[in-house]
C-alpha positions, -999 to +999 in steps of 0.1 A: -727-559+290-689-563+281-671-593+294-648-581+314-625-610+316-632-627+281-611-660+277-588-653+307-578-684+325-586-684+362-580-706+393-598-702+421-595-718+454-623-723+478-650-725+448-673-744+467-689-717+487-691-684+507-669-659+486-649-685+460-685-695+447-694-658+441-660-649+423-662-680+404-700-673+392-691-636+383-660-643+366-674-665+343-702-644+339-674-619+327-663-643+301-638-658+324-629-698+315-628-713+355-610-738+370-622-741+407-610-760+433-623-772+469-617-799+489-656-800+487-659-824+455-697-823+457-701-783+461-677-774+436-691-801+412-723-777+420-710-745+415-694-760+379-728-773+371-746-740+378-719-718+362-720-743+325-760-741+328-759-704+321-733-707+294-700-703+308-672-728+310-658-742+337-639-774+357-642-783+392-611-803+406-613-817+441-583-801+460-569-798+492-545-767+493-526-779+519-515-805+499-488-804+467-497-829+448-535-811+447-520-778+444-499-793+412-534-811+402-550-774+398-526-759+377-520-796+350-560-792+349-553-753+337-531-764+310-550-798+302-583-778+297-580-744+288-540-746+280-526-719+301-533-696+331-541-659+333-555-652+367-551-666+406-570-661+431-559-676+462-595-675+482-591-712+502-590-705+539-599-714+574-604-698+610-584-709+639-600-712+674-594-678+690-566-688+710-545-664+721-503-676+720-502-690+756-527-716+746-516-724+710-507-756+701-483-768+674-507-788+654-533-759+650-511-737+641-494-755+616-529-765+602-540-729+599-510-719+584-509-748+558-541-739+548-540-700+549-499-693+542-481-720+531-507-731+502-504-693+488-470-694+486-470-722+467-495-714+445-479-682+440-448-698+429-460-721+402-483-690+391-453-667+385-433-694+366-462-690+344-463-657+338-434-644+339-423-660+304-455-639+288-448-608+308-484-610+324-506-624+349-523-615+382-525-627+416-550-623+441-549-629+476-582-629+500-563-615+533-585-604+562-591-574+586-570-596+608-542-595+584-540-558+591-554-558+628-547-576+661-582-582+673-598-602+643-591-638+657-569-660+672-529-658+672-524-685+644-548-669+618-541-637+628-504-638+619-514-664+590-536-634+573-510-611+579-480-634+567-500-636+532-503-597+533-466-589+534-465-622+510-491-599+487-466-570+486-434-585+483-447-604+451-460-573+433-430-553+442-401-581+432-420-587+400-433-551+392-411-547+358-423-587+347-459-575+341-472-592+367-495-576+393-502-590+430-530-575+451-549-585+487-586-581+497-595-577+531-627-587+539-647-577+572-677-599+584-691-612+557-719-642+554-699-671+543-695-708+562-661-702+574-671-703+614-681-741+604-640-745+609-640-735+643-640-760+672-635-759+709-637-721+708-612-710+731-631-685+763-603-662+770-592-656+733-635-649+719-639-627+750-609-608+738-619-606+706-654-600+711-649-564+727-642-550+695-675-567+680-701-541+685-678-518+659-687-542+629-709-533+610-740-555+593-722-585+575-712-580+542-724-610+512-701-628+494-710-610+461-696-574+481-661-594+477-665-606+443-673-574+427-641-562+442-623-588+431-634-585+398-618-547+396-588-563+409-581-589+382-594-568+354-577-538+333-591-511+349-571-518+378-537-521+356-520-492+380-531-512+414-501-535+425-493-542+460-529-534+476-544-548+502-580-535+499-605-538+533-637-545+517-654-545+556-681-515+555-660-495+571-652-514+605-616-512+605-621-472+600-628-476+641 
C-alpha cells in the first residue's frame, strides 16, 4: 500500500483518544512523521508508544490547548524534531453541559470556547505563518453537526463549533492563492470519551436536545473520522478548500 502522507509533518491535537488517536495511528501508518498533543501525558505517551512499535515515528507533547505557552510548545517540538510542519489538524475539544443561553454562565462558556475556538485560532495562526513562506500546507478542523445545526448541544458549544466553521472557511478562502487549503469535518455520534467532559447536565437543555435523538443513527467509530480525514489532508483532495464535511451516517440528512 502507498503511503499516502510520506514524510509530511503533522500536529495533532487531542492524540490521546477517541478520534485524535485514530487519525494519529492512520497517519503514521500513511508514512506521516506525528507530533501529538493531549493534555493526557500518559495516553498520548501510549498512543506514541504504540504508533513507534509498528514502525512509524512519532512525539507526544503534553499540551493544554487552551493554553499559549502549550500551543507554542507543539509547534518548537515540530521544528525541534522533524524541522518543519506540513499538516494541522485541530481535533482537541470538549462538550459543554446542554445549557441553553438563559442558564449559561460566563465561566463555562469561556471554558468551552478556550478549548474548542480560541485554541484553533491560534493554532491556525502560527500554522499559516508556516506555510505561507513555502506556498503549502493544510489545515483541518474537527467541527460538529452542531456547528451546522441548533439542536446538537448546549448554547456554548453549539456556537463554539460553529464559530470554528466560519473560522474553517474564511481561512481557506483569504489564503486560497498562498497554497494553503483549510477544510472542517463534522462528525455525528461517534464512540469517543468526550461525554466524560460533561457535568451537572443541565434538565431543560438535554430534554431539548434529546427530541431530535431518535434521528441519529448507530454511532459512528473513531476510525469513520480518520479515514476522512485522511482524504482531507492528502492530494487527492487538492481541489477541496473550504469544506465542512458531515461524517454522521446521514443524521443531519433529517
Amino acid at each position: 500500500m502507498s503511503e499516502r502522507l510520506k514524510n509530511k509533518v503533522v500536529i495533532i491535537t487531542g492524540a490521546a483518544s477517541g478520534m485524535g488517536k485514530a487519525i494519529a495511528e492512520l497517519f503514521a501508518r500513511q508514512g506521516a512523521k506525528i507530533i501529538a498533543g493531549d493534555l493526557n501525558e500518559d495516553g498520548v505517551k501510549s498512543v506514541v508508544e504504540k504508533i513507534k512499535q509498528a514502525g512509524g515515528e512519532a512525539i507526544a507533547v503534553k499540551a493544554n490547548v487552551a493554553n499559549q505557552a502549550d500551543i507554542d510548545n507543539l509547534f518548537s517540538s515540530a521544528e525541534n524534531s522533524f524541522h518543519g510542519l506540513d499538516i494541522l489538524v485541530n481535533n482537541a475539544g470538549i462538550m459543554d453541559n446542554m445549557e441553553p443561553v438563559a442558564n449559561v454562565k460566563d465561566s463555562e462558556w469561556e471554558r468551552v470556547f478556550s478549548v474548542n475556538t480560541v485554541s484553533v485560532m491560534r493554532t491556525s495562526r502560527i500554522a499559516v505563518k508556516l506555510f505561507l513562506p513555502k506556498k503549502h500546507g493544510i489545515i483541518l478542523n474537527i467541527a460538529s453537526v452542531g456547528g451546522i445545526q441548533g439542536a446538537r448541544a448546549g448554547a456554548a458549544y453549539t456556537a463554539s463549533k460553529h464559530a470554528v466553521v466560519g473560522l474553517t472557511k474564511n481561512t481557506a478562502y483569504m489564503y486560497e492563492k498562498e497554497g494553503i487549503r483549510c477544510n472542517a469535518i463534522a462528525p455525528g455520534g461517534i464512540n469517543t470519551n468526550i461525554s466524560s467532559s460533561m457535568t451537572n447536565i443541565d434538565k431543560f437543555g438535554m430534554q431539548r436536545q434529546q427530541t431530535g435523538m431518535t434521528t441519529m443513527p448507530e454511532p459512528g467509530s473513531a476510525e469513520d473520522i480518520a479515514n476522512a480525514a485522511l482524504f482531507l489532508v492528502s492530494d487527492e483532495a487538492a481541489y477541496v478548500n473550504g469544506a465542512v464535511l458531515p461524517v454522521d451516517g446521514a443524521w443531519t440528512a433529517y
